[in-house]
N, C-alpha and C positions, 0 to 999 in steps of 0.2 A: 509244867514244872514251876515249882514257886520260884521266881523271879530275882527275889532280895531287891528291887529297887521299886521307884516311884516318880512316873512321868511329870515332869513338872510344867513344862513349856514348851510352845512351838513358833516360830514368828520366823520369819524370812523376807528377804529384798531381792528384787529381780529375779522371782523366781527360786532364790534359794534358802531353805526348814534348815533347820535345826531341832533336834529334841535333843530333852536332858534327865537322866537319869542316875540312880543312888542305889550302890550296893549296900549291904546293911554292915561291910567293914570301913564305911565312909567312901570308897573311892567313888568317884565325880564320873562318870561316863555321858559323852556328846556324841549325837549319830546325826548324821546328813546325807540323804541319797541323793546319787547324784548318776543317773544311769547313763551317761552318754558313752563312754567307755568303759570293756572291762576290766576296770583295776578299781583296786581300793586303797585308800592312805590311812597307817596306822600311828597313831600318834602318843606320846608319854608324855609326860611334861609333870616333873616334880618340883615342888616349892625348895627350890633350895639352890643358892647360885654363891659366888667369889662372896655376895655382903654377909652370909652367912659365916664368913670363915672367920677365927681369932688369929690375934698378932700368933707368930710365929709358924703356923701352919696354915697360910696364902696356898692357893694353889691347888687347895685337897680334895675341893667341887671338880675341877678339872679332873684332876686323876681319878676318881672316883669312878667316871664319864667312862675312860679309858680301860678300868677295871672291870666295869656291866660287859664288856665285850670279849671277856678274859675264861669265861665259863661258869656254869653253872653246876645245880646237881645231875641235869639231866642232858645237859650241853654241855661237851667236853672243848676244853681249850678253844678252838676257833670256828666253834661249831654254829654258832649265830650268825657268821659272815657265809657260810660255806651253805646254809638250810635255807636262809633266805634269798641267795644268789643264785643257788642250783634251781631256784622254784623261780627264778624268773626276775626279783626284785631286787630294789634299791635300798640300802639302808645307811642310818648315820646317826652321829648324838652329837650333840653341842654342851657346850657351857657357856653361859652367860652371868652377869652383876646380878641376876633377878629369880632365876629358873635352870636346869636340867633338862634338855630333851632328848628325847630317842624317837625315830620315823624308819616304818618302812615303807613302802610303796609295792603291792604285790597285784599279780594278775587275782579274778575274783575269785577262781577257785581255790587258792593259797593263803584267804584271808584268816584260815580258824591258825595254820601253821605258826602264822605272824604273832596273835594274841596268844598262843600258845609260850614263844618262845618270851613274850613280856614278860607274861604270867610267872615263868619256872624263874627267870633272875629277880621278878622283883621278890617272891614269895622262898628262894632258896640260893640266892647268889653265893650266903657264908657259908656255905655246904662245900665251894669250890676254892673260896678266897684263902689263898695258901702265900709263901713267902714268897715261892717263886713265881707267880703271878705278878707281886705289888714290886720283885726286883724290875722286873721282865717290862711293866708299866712304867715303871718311875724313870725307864733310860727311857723308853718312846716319847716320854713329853717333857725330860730333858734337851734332846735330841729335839724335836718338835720348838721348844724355847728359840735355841740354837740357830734353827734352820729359817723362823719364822720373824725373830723378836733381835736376836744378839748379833746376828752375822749378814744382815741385811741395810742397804742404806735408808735412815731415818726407821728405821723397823720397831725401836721402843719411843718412838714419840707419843702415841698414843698414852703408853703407862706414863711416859714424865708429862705429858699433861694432864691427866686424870688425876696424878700427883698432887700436882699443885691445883687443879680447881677443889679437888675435896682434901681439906686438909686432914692433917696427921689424925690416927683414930678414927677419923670416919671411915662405915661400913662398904664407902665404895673408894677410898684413897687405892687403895691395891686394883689390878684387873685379874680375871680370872686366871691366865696364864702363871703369876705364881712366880718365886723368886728361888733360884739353883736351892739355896740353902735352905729353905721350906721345906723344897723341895724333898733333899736331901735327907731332912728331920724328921720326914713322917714315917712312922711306922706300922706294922700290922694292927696293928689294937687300932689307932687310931681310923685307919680306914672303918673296922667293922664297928665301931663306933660310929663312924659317920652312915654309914649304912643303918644300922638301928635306930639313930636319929629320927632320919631325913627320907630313908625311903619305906614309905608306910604308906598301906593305900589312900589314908586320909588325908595323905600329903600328896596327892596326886592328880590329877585328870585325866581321864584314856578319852582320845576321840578318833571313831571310826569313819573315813568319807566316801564317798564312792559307790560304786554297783555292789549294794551290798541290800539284803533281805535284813530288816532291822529286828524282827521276832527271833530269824535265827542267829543272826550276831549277839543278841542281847544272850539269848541261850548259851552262847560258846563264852560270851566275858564270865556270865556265871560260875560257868563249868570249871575255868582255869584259874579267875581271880577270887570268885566267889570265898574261897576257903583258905584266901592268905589270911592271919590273922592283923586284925588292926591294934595299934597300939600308938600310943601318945608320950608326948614328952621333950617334946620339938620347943628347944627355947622361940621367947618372941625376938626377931630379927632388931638388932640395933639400933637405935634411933638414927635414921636418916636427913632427920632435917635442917636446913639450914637456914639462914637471911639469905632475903630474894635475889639478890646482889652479892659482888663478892665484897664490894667496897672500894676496892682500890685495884691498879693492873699488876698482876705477879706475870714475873718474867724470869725465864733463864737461856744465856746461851750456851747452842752443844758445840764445840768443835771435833768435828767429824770427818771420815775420809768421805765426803757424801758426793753424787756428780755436780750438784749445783747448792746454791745458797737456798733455802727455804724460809719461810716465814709460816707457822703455825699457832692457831689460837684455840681456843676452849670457852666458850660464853656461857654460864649460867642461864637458863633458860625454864618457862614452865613446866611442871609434873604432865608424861603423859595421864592420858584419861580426860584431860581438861581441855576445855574451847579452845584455852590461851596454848594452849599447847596445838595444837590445829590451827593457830593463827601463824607463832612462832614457823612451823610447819613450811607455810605459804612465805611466809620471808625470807627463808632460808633461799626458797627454790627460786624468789624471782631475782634474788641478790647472787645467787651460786649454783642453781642447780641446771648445770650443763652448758651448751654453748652460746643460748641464749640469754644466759643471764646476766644482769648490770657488770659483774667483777669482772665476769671473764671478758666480757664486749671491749668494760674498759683498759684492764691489765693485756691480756693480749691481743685481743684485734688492733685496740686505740693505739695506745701506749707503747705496746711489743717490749713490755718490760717483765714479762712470766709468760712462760710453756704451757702455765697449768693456773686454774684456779679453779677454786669450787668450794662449797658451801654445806654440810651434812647434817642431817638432826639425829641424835640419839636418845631416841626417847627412853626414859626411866622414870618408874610407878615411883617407887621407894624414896626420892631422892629428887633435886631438881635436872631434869634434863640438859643435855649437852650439845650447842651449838660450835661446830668441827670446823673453821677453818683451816685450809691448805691449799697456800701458794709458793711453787716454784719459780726461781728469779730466770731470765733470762740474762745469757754470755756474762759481764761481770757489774751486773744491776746491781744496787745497792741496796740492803734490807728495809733503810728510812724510806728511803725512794715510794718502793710499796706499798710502806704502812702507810703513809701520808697521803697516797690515793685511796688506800682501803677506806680510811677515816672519814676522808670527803666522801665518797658514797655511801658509805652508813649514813653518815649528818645530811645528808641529802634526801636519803630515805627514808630517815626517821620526820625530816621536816615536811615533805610533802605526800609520803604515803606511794602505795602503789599506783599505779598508770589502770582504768578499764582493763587495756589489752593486757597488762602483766598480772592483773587477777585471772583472767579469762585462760593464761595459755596456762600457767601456777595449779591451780585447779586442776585442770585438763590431764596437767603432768601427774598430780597426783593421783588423780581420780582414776588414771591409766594402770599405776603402779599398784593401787589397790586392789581395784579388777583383776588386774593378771595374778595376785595370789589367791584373791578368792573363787577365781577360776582353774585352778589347777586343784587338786582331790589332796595333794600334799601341802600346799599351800594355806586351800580353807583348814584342814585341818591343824596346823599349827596356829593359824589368826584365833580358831575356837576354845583352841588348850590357855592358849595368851591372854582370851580375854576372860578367862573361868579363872586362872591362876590369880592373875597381877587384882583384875574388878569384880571378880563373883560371881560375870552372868556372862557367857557365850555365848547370847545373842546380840551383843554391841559390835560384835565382829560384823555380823551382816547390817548393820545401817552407820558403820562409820565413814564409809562415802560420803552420806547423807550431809553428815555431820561438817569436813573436811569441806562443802560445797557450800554449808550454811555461813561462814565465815565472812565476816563482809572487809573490808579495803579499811575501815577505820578500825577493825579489831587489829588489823595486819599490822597498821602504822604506828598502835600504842604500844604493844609488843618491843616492836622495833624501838621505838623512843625509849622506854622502859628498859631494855637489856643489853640490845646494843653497842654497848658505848665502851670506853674507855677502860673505864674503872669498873666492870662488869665481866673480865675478862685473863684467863692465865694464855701467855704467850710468850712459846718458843720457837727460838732464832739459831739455825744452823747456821754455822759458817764452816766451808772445808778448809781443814788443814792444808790441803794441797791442791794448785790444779788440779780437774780428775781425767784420771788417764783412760777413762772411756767415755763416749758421748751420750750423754743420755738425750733419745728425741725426744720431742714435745709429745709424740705418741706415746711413751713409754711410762712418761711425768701426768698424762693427762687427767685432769680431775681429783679431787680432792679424795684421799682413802675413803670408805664404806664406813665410816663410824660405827652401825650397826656389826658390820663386818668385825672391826678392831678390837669389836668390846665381846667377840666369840668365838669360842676356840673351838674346834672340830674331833672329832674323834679319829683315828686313824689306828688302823692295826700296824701289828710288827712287819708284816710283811707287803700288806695292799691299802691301796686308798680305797676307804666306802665309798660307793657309788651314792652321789649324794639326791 
């Protein structure tokens, strides 16, 4: 049967191919067999995330998310969680500043069920999109705000410092999560507006991984996606860019009912895709990334003046990357006390660079963390959508190990010297209002939030958590 696409490439690291393929309505299709177990991971990943959104309706990428799972023409109401879980699988969708995704994870005999049920929302979702759906959504990821962002200790620090590193107007000042009253303002037009936009095959990636026959998978994308029609019109995304630097330190304090004093920061840092951004990477982790590294050695083991420290990258195509500080104070330590250690070890490690052994174990950490997604069938699958989406070519997914390991101790150090610093940074400072009348342990406090985490909101139905 004619096909509609045209194989363009193949290349692989340790063992693991990719091919790439093109329907003739644009959409992007990525396959990688991977027979070791039978399951296979289905992946979606549309170009459109929080930066895409204008002042007053923040938030609509997220709900949108929430909506795909709300029914189609041929999926009634909660028929996607219920087709896909009764056959065995795992499924979920995200929002992110960058992208859209949706994954399920199915045994292999269930794989055509999976693209099937992509196929019917992305090609007929406004068939089902009624009011009472977008009520029915718009309280789940109120409620979701609520539970996640507004009634948790330090829980919107992420948005107030995203705040202040990208100022007012820019396409990533907001996070996808969305402000009550956006919230509030948006309407049905608006959704299926956002859906005519943004969800078109040509705005998309499907990548299939796993124990899968790629002649017959390619057959079934046909089958179901083949005959959405494509369609264009998708503005260009808002200029992202800024000076390398922020200039000078923006700061604000919250006072909060929070269990202890924190100290949080935000560093300007390189665009992923980049070397320096792979160096940035490697600093991060020998400065904060776990129990081994300089902050925490010296804030808690040294010092015992914080429960928690640690160090996060968020990397972002569109815009300059973000380097996540978060430290919790121990008993009634003082926020200066902190900073004034933090500063020394920065200036320390911008003057003398990393140690042999803190590139060797930095590396190692990463190079772990890489492997274990591109080792799992849902994992490559997402790194594949990620790197077609944000860079063009889904095969940078299989040799950015490579790349991560080619790094050398003086790219690490100029990095560090370069962004590091003082004036390079937005940082905020809790203090509780009150003693806190629960004790939060140092297991509780440990480690610096998932910036990658912070910056993605999850889908969830009205009644059950997706099995993620």
């Amino acid at each position: 049967m004619p096909m509609g696409h045209t194989a363009t490439d193949q290349a692989g690291t340790g063992g693991l191919t990719a091919t790439e393929h093109r329907l003739a309505n644009g959409l992007r299709v990525v396959l990688s067999e991977d027979h070791l177990t039978p399951v296979a991971a289905v992946c979606l990943w549309y170009d459109v995330g929080s930066r895409h959104e204008v002042k007053g309706r923040t938030g609509l990428a997220h709900l949108f998310e929430h909506l795909m799972f709300q029914g189609s023409k041929q999926v009634q109401g909660n028929g996607h969680f219920e087709l896909v879980q009764g056959a065995g699988g795992s499924l979920n969708g995200t929002t992110s500043f960058e992208r859209t995704n949706y994954f399920e994870t199915m045994p292999t005999h269930q794989l055509e069920l999976a693209l099937w049920l992509e196929a019917d929302r992305m090609g007929s979702l406004l068939a089902a999109l009624d009011d009472e759906s977008m009520e029915n959504q718009r309280d789940v990821v109120k409620n979701e705000r609520r539970q996640r962002y507004d009634n948790v200790p330090y829980g919107t620090a992420f948005e107030k410092l995203t705040a202040l590193a990208y100022p007012e107007g820019h396409p990533y000042h907001h996070t996808p999560i969305g402000s009550m009253a956006d919230l509030d303002a948006a309407t049905l037009e608006d959704a299926r507006a956002f859906f005519r936009t943004y969800y078109a095959p040509g705005n998309a990636v499907l990548s299939v991984v796993g124990d899968i026959d790629p002649e017959q998978t390619l057959a079934w994308i046909e089958k179901y996606f083949g005959s959405i029609k494509s369609h264009d019109g998708k503005p260009a995304p808002r200029d992202g860019s800024l000076p390398e630097t922020i200039g000078e330190q923006l700061r604000e304090v919250v006072e909060e009912e929070v269990p202890a004093r924190a100290l949080m920061a935000a560093y300007r840092l390189p665009h992923d895709g980049t070397r320096a951004c792979d160096a940035a990477d490697i600093a991060l982790t020998v400065l904060g990334g776990g129990e081994s590294s300089r902050l925490y050695n010296r804030l808690v083991r040294r010092d015992r003046t914080a429960v928690a420290a640690g160090f996060g990258l968020l990397r972002l195509a569109g815009a300059p990357s973000l380097g996540w500080l978060d430290v919790k104070t121990s008993g009634d330590v003082e926020v200066p006390v902190i900073e004034a250690a933090i500063d020394e070890e920065l200036a320390r490690f911008a003057e003398e660079g990393p140690t042999a052994e803190e590139m060797e174990r930095a590396q190692a950490q990463l190079e772990r963390e890489w492997l274990d997604r591109l080792g799992t069938v849902a994992g490559r699958a997402d790194e594949l959508c990620r790197f077609a989406v944000l860079f063009g070519d889904p095969q940078l997914a299989l040799t950015a190990v490579q790349r991560v390991l080619e790094v050398s101790a003086e790219e690490v150090q100029a990095v560090a010297k370069a962004k590091l610093r003082p004036d390079n940074r937005a940082v905020l400072v809790y203090e509780p209002t009150a003693p806190a009348e629960i004790a939060q342990s140092a297991e509780d406090a440990e480690g610096a939030e998932d910036p990658e985490s912070a910056a993605t909101v999850e889908a969830t139905d009205e009644n059950e958590e997706a099995a993620k």
